[in-house]
N, C-alpha and C positions, 0 to 999 in steps of 0.2 A: 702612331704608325703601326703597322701593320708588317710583320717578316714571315715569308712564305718560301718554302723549301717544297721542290717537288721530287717521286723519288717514284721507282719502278718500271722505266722505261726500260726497252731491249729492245731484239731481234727475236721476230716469229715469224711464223710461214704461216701464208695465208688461209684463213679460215681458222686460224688459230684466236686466244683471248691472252689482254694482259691486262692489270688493273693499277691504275693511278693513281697514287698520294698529293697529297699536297698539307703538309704539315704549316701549322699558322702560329703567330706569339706575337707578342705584343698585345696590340688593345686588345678588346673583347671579340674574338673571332664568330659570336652569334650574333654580332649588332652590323655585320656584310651582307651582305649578297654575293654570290662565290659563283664564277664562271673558269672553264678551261676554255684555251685557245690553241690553237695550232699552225706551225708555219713551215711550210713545205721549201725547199729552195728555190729562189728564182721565184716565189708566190708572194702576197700580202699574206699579212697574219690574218687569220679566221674562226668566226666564232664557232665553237665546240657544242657547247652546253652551259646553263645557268641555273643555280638554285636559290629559293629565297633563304632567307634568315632562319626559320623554323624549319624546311624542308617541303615544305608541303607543297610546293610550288616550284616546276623544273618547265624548263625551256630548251630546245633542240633545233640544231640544222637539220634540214630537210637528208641532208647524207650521210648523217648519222641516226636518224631516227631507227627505232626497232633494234639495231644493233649495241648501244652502247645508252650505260643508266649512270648519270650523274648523282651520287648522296652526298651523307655530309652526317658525322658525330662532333655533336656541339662540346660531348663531355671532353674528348679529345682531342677538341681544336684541329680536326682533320676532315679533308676535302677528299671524296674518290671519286674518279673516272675507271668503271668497269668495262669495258670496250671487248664483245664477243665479235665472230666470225669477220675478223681484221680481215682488209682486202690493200695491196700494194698502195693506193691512192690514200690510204689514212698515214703514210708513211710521212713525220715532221716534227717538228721540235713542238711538244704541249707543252704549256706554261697555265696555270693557274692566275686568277686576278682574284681583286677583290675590289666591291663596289658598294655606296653607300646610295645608290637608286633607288627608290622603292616603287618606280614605274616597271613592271616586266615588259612593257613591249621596247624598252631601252636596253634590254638587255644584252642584247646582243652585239654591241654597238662597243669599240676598244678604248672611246671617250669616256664610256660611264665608270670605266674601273681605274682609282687609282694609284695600286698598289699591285707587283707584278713580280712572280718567280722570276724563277732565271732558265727553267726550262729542263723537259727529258725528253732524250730522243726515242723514239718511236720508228724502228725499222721493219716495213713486212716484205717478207720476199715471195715473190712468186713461185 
């Protein structure tokens, strides 16, 4: 198993930046594929971003693209979501996954991961 803690959520005004943890233990946190998700109220949950096992390999919603870079240090068993010029609608609960997929065009999909934070909120104000 796999335990993932996420950490640096807040309140920012819009056009503003904050950047996402996601701290991992248990098995071998470079043998995943590492996505963030996000869930708005009154929305489904939705995918964020996906990276592979090595890094070399990142996947994106079309409405986060250009704004926000998903990494990943394997030495520190840690996930980031870097999220620049935040606009009200990124405003939801991110939660980190992990998946043992090794198809990318699966990626984005909340079947392939399964192992799941428990989420940081994410508030931008207009």
């Amino acid at each position: 198993q796999v335990q993932l803690v996420e950490s640096g959520g807040g309140l920012v005004q819009a056009g503003g930046s904050l950047r996402l943890s996601c701290a991992a233990s248990g098995r071998a946190f470079s043998n995943y594929v590492m996505g963030w998700f996000r869930q708005a109220p009154g929305k489904e949950r939705e995918f964020v971003a996906a990276i592979s096992w090595s890094g070399a390999n990142t996947v994106y919603a079309d409405s986060v693209k250009g704004r926000f870079t998903i990494s990943r240090d394997n030495a520190k068993n840690t996930l980031y979501l870097q999220m620049n010029n935040l606009k009200p609608e990124d405003t939801a609960v991110y939660c980190c996954a992990a998946s043992s997929s090794g198809h990318a065009s699966r990626w984005s999909y909340r079947y392939e991961y399964a192992y799941w934070g428990q989420g940081t909120q994410v508030t931008v104000s207009s």
